[in-house]
N, C-alpha and C positions, 0 to 999 in steps of 0.2 A: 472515187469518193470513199468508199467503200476502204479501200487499202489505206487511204491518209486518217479516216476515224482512227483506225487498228494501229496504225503508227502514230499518231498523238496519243493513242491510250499508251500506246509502251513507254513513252516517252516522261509521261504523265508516273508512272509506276514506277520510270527508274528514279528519277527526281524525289519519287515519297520515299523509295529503298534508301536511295542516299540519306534524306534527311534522317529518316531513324537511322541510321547507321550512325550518325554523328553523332546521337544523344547518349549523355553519360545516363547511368541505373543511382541511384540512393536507396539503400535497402535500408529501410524501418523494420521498426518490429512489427506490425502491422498490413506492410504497405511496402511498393514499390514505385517511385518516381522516378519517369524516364524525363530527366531535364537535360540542363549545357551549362556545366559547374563551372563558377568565376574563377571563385576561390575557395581556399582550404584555410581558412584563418588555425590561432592556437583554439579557441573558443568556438567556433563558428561554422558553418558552409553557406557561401554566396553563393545561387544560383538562379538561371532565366527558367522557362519552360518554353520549350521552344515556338518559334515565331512571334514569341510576345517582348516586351522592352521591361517590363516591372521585373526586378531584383529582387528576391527573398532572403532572410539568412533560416538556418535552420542549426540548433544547438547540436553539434558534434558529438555529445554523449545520446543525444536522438536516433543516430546513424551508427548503423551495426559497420556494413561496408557502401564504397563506395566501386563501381565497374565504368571505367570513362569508355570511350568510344575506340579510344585506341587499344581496349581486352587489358589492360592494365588494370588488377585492383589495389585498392587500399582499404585495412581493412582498421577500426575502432574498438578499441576497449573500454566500452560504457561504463560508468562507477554505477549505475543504475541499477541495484540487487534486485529479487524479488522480496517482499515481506509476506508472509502469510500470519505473523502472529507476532506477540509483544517475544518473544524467545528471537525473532530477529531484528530484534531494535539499532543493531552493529550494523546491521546494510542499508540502513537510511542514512540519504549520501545530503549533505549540507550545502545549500547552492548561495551565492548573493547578486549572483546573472540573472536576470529576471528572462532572458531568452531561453536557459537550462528547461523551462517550464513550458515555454507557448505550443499551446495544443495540448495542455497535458490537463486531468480531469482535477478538480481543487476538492478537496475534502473539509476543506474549512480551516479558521484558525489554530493553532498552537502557541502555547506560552511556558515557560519553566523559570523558576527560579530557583537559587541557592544561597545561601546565607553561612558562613561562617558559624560555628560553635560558641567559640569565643575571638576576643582579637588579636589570639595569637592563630588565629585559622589559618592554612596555606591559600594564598590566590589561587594559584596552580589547582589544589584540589576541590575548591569550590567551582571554579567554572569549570572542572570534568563533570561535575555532577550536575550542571545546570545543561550542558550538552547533551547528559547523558538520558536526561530527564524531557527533553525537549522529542529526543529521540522514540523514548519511549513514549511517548503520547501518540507522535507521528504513528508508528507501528502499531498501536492498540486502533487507530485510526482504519489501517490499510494502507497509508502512504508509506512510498518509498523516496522519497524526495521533499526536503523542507526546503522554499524559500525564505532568507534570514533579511525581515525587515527591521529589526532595532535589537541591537545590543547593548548591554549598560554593565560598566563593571565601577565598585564602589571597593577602595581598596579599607585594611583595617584603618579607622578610624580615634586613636587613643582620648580617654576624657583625664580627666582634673576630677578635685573633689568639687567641680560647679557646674562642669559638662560630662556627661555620661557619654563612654565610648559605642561604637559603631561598628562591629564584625563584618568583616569584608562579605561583599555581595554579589551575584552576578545574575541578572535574569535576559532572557532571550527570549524574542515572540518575530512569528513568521507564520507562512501560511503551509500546509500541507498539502503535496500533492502524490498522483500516483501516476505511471505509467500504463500500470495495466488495471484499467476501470472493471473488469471483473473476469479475478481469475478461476474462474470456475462457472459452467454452461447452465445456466437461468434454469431450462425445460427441464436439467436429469437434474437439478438439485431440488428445483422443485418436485419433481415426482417422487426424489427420495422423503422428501419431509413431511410430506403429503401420505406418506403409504410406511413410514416406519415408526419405531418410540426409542424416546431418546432418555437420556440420565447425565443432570450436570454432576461431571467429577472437580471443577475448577472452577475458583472465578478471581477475578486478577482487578485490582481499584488502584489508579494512580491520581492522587490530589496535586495541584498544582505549588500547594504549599507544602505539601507533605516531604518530607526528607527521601522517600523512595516508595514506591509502588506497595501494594501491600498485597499477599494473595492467600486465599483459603480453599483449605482443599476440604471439598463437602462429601458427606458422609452418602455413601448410594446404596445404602440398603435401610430396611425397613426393621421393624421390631422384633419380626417372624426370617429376616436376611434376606428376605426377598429387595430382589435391585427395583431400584422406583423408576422405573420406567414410566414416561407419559410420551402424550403425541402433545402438537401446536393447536392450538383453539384456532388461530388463520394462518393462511399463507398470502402472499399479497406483493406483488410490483410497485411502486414510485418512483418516479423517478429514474428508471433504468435500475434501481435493485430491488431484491427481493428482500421482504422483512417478516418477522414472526410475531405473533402474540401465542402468549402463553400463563394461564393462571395457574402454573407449576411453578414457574420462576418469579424470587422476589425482584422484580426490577424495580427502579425507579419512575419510569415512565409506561411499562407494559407492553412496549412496541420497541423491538432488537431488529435491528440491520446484519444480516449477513454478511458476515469478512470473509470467510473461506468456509469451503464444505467440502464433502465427498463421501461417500458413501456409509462410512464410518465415524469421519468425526464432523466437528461443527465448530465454528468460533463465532460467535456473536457480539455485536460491541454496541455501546449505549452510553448519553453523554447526559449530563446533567448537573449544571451550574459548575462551578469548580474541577468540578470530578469527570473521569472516566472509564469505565467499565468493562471487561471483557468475559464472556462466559465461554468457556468450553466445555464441549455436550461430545459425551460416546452414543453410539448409534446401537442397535438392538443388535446389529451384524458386525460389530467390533469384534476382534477375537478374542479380549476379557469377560467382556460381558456376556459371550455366548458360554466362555467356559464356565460364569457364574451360573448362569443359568440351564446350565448342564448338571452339574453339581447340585440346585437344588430339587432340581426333577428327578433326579435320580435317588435324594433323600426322600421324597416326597411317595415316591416307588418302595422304598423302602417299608416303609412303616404301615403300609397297607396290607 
């Protein structure tokens, strides 16, 4: 009895080695699925997980590589950039596959439009800048990926002395998303914001009507040169990020969502009506900032 257990267990063991042996890997960014791929569409991958009948697809630019069962890989070039700030507005990739997105985190609406000069405006050049503009919101956002749910293009329009002409148009709205829901580790960036002092050097406003983004670069020293360094009045989680308040900074709202951090710099972004907002903050352990304030310590020393 005893010999037959032992030999239905092996038997039982070879049957599971087989099966995993058969299953293909889909490597994520994230994550590894050991399924039994259908297919390889242009767009797509169909695949089972095994011993089940329900079919998936899963968007191709999702999937770094793929390893089938037979050590054969195939491997994907994702147009999926990363963005850390509006400076990378050119790798936010434009989808109108609603599957490019599934499983992917929504950051919320986008919208841009452009308008023509006059009507003698190029088509061509207004809807680059209505793309380009759509782009930049994305990226001030954190997304790396727009979905394009309505486009509208309105070519020049010539009037009469009874009708007033129409400057060609082109506006685009869609939803933004991201791939990596937070590129940077919640616990150390909280502890950085929490235990340093920061000084906004930048802050970046793109209106939706506005012809292009607008950005001012703030002044970090005080009367006496000293850099104005503050800390956060809070720090605080929702929703899986982390946000600031701070009565240093003019916001509109008083509460800034973190886009990217590290130990030195900061980008914060904040949205309100029309508009949207991005501040970037140097951190006390920046190498400008320490050298500023090496420099005044050292004047400081001096006069004494």
């Amino acid at each position: 009895m005893k010999k037959l257990l032992i030999l239905s267990l092996c038997i039982l063991l070879q049957v599971f080695l087989s099966v995993q042996a058969q299953t293909d890997k889909l490597y994520l960014k994230d994550e590894i699925k050991e399924v039994q791929v259908e297919e390889v569409g242009a767009n797509f991958i169909k695949f089972k997980y095994p011993n089940e009948k329900a079919s998936y697809t899963i968007s191709r630019h999702q999937v770094d590589k793929i390893v089938f069962a037979s050590g054969r890989e195939e491997i994907f070039e994702s147009p999926f950039k990363p963005v850390n700030s509006v400076e990378d507005f050119e790798n936010v990739y434009l989808s109108y596959l609603p599957q490019d997105v599934d499983g992917l985190k929504s950051l919320g609406q986008v919208f841009s439009k452009a308008t023509g000069v006059t009507t003698l405006s190029s088509i061509n050049n207004v809807n680059n800048r209505a793309v380009r503009k759509v782009k930049m919101e994305a990226a001030m956002l954190g997304a790396n990926v727009v979905l394009i749910g309505n486009t509208f293009q309105r070519g020049n329009q010539y009037g009469n002395e009874n009708i007033p002409g129409n400057a060609t148009m082109t506006s685009i709205s869609g939803t933004a998303y991201t791939t990596s829901p937070h590129n940077y580790n919640k616990e150390t960036v909280k502890n950085y914001l929490e235990n340093n002092q920061y000084v906004l050097f930048k802050k970046d406003q793109l209106n939706r009507n506005a012809f292009d983004k607008k950005t001012s670069v703030v002044e970090m020293y005080d009367a006496n040169r000293n850099v104005k360094l503050f800390s956060f009045d809070e720090v605080y989680e929702r929703d899986g990020d982390l946000y600031v308040k701070s009565r240093n900074l003019r916001s509109k709202s008083g509460e800034l969502r973190i886009l990217y951090a590290n130990e030195e710099n900061i980008t914060l972004v904040e949205q309100n009506k029309n508009s949207i907002y991005n501040y970037f903050l140097l951190s006390e352990k920046e190498q400008r900032i320490v050298q500023m304030k090496a420099v005044n310590d050292r004047k400081a020393q001096e006069k004494r």
